[in-house]
C-alpha positions as CSV (number, residue, x, y, z in Angstrom):
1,X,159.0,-70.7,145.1
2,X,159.0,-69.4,148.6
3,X,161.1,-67.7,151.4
4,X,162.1,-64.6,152.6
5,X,165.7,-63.3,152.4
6,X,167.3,-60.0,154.0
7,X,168.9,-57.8,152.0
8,X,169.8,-54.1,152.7
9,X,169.0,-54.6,156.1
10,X,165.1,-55.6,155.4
11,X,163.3,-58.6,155.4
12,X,161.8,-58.9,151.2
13,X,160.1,-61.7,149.7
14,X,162.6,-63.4,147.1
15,X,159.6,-63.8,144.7
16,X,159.0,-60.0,144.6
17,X,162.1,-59.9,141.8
18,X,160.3,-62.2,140.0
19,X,157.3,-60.2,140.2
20,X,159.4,-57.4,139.2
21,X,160.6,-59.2,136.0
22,X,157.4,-60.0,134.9
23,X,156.1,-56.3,134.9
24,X,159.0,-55.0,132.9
25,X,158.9,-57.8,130.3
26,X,155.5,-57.1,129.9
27,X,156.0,-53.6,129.0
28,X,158.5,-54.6,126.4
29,X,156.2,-57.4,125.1
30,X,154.0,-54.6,124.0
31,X,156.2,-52.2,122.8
32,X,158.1,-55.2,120.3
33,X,155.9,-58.1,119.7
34,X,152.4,-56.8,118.2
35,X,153.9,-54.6,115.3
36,X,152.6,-56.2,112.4
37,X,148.8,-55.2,113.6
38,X,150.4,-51.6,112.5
39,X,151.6,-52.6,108.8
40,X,147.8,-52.4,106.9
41,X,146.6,-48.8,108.6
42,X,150.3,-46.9,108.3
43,X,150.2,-48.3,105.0
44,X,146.5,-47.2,103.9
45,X,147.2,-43.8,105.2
46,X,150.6,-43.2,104.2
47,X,151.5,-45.8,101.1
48,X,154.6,-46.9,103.0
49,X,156.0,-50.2,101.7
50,X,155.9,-53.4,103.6
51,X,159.6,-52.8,103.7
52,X,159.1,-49.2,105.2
53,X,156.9,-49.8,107.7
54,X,158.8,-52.9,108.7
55,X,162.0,-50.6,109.5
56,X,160.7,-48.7,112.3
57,X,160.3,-52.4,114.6
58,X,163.7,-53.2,112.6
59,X,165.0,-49.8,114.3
60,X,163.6,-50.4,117.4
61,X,164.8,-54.3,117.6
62,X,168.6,-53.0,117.0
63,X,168.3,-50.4,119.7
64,X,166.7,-52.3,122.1
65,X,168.9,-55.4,121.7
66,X,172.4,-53.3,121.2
67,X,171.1,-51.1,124.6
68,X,170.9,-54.2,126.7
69,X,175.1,-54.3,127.2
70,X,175.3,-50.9,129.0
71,X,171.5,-51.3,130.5
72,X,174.0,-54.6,132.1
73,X,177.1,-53.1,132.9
74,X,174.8,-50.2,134.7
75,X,172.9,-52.5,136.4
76,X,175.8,-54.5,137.6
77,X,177.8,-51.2,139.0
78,X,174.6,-49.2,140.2
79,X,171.6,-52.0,140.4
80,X,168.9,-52.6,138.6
81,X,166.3,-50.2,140.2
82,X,167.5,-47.1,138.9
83,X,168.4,-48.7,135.4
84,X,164.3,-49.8,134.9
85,X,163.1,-46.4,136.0
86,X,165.1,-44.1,133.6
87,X,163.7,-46.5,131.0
88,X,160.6,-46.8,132.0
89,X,160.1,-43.4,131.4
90,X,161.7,-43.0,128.3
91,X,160.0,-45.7,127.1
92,X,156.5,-44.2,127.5
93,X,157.6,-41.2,126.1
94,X,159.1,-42.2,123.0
95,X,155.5,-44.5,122.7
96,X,153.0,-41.5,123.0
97,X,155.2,-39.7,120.7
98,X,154.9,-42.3,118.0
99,X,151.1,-41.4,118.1
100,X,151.9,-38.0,117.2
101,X,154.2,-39.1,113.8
102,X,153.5,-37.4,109.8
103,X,156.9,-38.9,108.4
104,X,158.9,-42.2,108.1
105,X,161.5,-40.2,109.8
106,X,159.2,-39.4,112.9
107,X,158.2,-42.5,113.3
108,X,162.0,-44.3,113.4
109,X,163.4,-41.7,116.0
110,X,160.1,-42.0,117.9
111,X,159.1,-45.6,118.1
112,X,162.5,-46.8,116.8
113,X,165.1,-45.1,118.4
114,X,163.3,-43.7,122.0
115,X,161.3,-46.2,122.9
116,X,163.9,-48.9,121.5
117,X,166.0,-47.3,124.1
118,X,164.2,-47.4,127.1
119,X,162.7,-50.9,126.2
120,X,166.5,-51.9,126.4
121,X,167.0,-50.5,129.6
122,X,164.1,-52.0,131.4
123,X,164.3,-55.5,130.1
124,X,167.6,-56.7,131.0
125,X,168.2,-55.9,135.2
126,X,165.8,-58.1,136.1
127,X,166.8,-60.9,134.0
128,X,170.3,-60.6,135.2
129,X,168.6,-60.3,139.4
130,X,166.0,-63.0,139.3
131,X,168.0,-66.1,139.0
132,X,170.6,-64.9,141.5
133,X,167.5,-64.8,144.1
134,X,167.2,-68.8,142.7
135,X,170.4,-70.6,142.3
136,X,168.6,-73.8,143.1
137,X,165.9,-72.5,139.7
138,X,167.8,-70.6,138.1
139,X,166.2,-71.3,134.4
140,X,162.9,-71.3,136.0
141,X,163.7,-68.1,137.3
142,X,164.9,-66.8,134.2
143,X,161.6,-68.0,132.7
144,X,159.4,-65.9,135.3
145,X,161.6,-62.8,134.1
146,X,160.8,-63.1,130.9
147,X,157.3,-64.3,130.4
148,X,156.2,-60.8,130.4
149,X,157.3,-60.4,126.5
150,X,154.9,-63.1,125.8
151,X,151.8,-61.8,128.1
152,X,152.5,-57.9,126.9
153,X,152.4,-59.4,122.7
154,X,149.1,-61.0,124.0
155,X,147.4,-58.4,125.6
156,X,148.7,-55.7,122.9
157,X,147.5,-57.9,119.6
158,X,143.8,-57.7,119.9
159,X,144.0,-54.7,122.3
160,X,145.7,-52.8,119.8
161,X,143.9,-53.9,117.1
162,X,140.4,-53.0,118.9
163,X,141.4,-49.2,119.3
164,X,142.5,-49.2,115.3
165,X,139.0,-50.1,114.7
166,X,137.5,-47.8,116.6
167,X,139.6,-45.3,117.1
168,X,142.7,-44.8,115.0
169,X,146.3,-46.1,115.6
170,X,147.7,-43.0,116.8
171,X,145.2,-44.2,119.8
172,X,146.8,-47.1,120.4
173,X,150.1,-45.1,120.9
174,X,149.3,-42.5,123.0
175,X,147.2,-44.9,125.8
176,X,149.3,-47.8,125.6
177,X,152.2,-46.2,125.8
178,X,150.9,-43.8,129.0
179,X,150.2,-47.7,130.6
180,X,153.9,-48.8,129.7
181,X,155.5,-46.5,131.4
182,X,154.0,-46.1,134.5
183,X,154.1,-50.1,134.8
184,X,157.6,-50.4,133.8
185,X,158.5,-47.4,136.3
186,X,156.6,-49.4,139.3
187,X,158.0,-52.7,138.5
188,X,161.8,-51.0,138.8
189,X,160.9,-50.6,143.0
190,X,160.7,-54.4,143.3
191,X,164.3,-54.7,142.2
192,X,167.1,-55.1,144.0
193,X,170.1,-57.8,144.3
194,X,171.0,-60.3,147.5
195,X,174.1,-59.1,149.2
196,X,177.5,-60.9,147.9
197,X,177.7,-64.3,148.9
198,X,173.7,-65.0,149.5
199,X,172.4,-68.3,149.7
200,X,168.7,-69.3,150.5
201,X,168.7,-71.5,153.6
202,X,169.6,-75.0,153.3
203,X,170.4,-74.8,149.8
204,X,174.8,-75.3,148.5
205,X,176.3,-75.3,145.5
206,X,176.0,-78.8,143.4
207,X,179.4,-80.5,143.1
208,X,179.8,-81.3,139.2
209,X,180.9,-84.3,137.5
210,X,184.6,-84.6,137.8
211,X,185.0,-81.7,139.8
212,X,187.6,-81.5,142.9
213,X,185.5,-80.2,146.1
214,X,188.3,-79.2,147.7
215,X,189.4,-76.4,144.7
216,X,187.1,-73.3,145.3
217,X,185.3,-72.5,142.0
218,X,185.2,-69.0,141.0
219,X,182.9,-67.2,138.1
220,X,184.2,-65.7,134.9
221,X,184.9,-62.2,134.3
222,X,183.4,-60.4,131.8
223,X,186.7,-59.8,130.4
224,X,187.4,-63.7,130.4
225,X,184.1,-64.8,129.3
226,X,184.4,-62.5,125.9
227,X,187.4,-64.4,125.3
228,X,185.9,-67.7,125.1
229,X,184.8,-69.3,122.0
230,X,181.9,-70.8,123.5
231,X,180.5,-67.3,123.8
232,X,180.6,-66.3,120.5
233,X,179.0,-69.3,119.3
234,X,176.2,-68.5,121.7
235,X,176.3,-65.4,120.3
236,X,175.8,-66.9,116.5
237,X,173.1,-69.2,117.7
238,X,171.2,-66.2,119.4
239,X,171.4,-64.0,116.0
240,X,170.2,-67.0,113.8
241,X,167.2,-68.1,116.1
242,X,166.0,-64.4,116.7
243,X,166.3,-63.6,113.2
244,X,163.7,-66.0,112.0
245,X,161.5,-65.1,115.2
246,X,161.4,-61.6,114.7
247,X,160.6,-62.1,111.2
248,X,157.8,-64.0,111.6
249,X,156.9,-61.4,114.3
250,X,157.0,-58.5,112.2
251,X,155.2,-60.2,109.2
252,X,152.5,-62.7,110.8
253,X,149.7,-60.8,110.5
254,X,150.6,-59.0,107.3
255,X,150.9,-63.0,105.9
256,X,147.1,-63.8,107.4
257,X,145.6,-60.8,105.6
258,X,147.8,-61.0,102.4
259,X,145.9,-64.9,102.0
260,X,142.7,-63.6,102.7
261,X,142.2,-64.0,106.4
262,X,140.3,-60.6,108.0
263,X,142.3,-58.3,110.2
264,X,141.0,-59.8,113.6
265,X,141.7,-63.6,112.6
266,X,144.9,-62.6,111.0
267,X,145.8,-60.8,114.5
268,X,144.8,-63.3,116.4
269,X,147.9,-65.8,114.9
270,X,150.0,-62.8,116.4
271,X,148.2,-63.7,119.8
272,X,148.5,-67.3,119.3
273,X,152.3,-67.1,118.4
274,X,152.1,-64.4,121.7
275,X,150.5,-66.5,124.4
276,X,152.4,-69.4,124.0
277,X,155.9,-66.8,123.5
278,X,154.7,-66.7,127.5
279,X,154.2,-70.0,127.9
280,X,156.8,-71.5,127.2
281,X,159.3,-69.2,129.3
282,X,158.6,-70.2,132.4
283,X,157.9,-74.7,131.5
284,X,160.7,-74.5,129.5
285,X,162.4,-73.1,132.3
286,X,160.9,-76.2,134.5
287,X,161.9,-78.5,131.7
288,X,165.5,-77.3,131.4
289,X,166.2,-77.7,135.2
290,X,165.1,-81.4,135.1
291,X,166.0,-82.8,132.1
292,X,168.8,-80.7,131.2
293,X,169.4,-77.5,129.1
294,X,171.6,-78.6,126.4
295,X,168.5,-81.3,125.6
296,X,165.8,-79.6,125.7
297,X,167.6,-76.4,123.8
298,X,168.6,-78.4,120.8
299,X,164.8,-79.8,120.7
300,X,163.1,-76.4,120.1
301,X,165.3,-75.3,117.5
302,X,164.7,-78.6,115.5
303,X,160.9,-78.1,116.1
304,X,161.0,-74.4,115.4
305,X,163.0,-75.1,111.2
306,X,160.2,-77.5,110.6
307,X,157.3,-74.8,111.7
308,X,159.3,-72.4,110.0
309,X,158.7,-74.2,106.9
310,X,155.0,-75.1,107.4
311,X,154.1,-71.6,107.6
312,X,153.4,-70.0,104.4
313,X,151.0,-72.9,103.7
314,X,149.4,-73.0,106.3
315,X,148.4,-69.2,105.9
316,X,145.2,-70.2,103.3
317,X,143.6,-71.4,107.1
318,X,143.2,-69.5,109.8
319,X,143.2,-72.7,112.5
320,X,146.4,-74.0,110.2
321,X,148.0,-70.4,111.0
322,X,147.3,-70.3,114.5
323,X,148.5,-73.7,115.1
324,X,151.9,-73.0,113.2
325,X,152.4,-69.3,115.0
326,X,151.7,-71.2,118.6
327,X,154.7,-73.4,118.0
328,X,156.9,-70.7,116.6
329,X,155.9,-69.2,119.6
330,X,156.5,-71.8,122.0
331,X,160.0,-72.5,120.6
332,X,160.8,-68.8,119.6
333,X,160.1,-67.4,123.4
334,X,161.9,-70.6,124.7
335,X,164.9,-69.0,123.8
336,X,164.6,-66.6,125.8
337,X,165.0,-68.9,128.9
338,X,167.5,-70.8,127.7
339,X,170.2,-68.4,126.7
340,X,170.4,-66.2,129.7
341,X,170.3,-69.9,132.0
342,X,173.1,-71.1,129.7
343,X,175.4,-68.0,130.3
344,X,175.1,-68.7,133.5
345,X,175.8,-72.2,133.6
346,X,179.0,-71.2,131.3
347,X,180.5,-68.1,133.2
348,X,178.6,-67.9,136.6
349,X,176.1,-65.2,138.2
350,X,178.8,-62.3,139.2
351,X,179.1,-61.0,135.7
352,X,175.8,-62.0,134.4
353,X,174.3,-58.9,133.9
354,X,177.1,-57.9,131.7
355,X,177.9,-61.2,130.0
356,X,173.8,-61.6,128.5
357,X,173.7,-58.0,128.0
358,X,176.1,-58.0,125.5
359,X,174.7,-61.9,123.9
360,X,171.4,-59.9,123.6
361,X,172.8,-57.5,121.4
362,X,172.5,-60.4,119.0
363,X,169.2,-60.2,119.4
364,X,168.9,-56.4,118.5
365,X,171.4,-57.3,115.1
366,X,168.9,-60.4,114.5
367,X,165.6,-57.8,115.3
368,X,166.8,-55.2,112.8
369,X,168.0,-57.8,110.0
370,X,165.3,-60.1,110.1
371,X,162.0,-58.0,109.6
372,X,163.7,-55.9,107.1
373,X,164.5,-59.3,105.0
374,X,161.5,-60.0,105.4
375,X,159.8,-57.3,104.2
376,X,162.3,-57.0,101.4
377,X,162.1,-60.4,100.2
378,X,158.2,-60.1,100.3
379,X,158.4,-57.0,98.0
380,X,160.6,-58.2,95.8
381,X,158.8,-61.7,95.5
382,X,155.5,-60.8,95.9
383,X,154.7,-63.6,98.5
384,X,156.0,-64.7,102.1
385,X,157.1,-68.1,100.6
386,X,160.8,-67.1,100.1
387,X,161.3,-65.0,103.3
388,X,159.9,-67.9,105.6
389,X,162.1,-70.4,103.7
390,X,164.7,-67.9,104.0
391,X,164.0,-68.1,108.1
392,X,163.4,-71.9,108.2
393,X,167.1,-72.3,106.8
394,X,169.0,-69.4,109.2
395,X,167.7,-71.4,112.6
396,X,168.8,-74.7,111.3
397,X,172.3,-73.2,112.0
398,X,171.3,-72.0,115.8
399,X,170.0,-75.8,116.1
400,X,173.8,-77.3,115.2
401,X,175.4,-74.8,117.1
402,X,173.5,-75.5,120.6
403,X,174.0,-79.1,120.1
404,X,177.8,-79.1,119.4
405,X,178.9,-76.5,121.9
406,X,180.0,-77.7,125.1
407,X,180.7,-75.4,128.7
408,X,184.0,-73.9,128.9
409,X,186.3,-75.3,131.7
410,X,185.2,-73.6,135.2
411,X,187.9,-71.3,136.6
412,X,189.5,-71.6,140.2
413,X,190.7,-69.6,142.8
């Protein structure tokens, strides 16, 4: 990816979005994806239930996802920049406050409610910007957007799990969250969108199968494309796949410990499932624009029900465990590229920001239903076995819905 492209009457590398993207998915990579290193010392010093503790990333998950919508409609009336620094800002805050927390109560509005909020806001601008800097990659784009939630799950895991052991969660809090915010405010300068009707040089508009050249295409309006039943099915696919995800998020390394794995090897299937989360964004991104996304989306949800349903045994080995989380990982963060490129295949790049803002919310429903099953099931059972099984059986439904549904007819002026 190369070139340079004016916009607002200066002369800006294109890639810069992408770096842009990368940044502010990497804060929110560390704020989501590296929770369950928290269950074992909140629930040593404060007897919190599985269940309890797994509330506060439920809380945060629902507020995050159901933010992205207006952090899209803002972002589409005002641009992204302004949307990523307000959250940036309130996303450190709400972090280092978290560090500060004596009650369940604290620790919801804190790390729950705050920082889910500003997480929501700085994720979803500059998915909604990079691709329309790459119309000739747009998945690929999406990917580099993205692959910050994988890198910022890496990097947090053992990082986070280093300062509990040497110096006490509320550590981990307080710095980390200090770092987020000042990353997720510089990342929000490298944002901003190509002026209407942009194209990079040399590149036009494919002419699709069937399609008459001489009728100009238009995109879909937000208003049109919520009227479609295509993007409610997307929207039903998203909620099943993330559910499973974040459950498996929340729980991992609570699983590892639970069948007698020590805290460092049990976080490190956190890391595993993490650095291939990053992976995976961007090649699947590469994968999709070659061989098609429809294809290669229906492939990772197979692949992730079967590695849904090898992973509670595969928990009594460590290598086992970190082979199973790396392919939930792979497929889970694959979604990740492929839903915001399918939207735009679907409905086009004018409303984007709005259309996947309001599809993610099925991720924040997903995020706050899935840990919380999890945790619940686990209580009441006493083992992971029924709440991965549980899991395995939810994404089977994302994997017939992505491979039934077909593009909605493309509108004209």
């Amino acid at each position: 990816m190369t070139g340079n492209e004016k916009t607002a009457g200066a002369v800006m590398p294109r890639w810069i979005p992408l770096v842009g993207g990368i940044l502010s998915s990497t804060t929110c990579g560390a704020l989501l994806y590296a929770w369950s290193v928290f269950i074992k010392p909140l629930n040593a010093e404060f007897g919190w239930s599985r269940a309890d503790i797994a509330t506060a990333f439920a809380i945060a998950c629902l507020v995050f996802g159901l933010m992205t919508y207006p952090a899209g409609r803002l972002s589409d009336k005002y641009g992204p920049r302004i949307v990523v620094l307000v959250g940036g800002i309130i996303l450190g805050i709400g972090f280092v406050l978290s560090g500060y927390i004596q009650t369940k109560a604290e620790l919801y509005l804190t790390y729950g409610v705050v920082a889910g909020f500003g997480g929501g806001l700085v994720y979803l601008p500059p998915i909604a910007t990079a691709p329309k800097w790459w119309p000739e990659r747009r998945a690929l784009a999406t990917g580099f957007a993205v692959v910050g939630l994988g890198l910022g799950s890496f990097i947090m895991g053992p990082l986070a799990t280093y300062i509990i052991e040497n110096a006490g969660w509320r550590y981990v809090f307080i710095y980390v969250g200090i770092a987020m915010g000042i990353i997720a405010v510089a990342s929000s300068f490298s944002l901003s969108v190509p002026p209407a009707g942009w194209r990079p040089a040399g590149w036009t508009p494919p002419v699709e199968k069937g399609q008459d050249p001489s009728r100009e295409r238009r995109d879909y309006t937000f208003q049109e494309t919520v009227k479609t039943l295509q993007f409610w099915l997307l929207y039903i696919a998203y909620f099943c796949g993330s559910f499973a995800g974040l459950m498996v998020i929340g729980h991992i390394a609570g699983h590892g410990t639970d069948q007698g794995l020590t805290p460092m090897k049990a976080a490190f299937a956190s890391s595993c499932l993490a650095i291939m989360n990053a992976a995976t964004r961007v090649i699947s991104g590469y994968i999709a624009d070659r061989l098609g996304i429809k294809i290669t989306f229906t492939g990772v949800f197979i692949l992730q029900v079967a590695a849904m349903a090898l992973l509670y045994p595969s928990g009594q080995s460590y290598i086992a465990l970190w082979a199973v989380a790396a392919v939930i990982g792979w497929n889970y963060g694959a979604m990740f590229t492929m839903f915001p490129a399918t939207c735009l295949q679907y409905f086009g790049p004018t409303a984007q920001g709005s259309n996947y803002g309001l599809l993610f919310t099925a991720w924040g429903l997903a995020g706050f239903a899935g840990p919380y099953v999890g945790g619940w099931l686990k209580d009441s059972t006493g083992t992971y076995y029924m709440p991965f099984i549980v899991g395995a059986a939810v994404v089977a439904v994302s994997a017939v819905i992505v491979a039934l549904v077909k593009a909605p007819e493309k509108k004209h002026v």
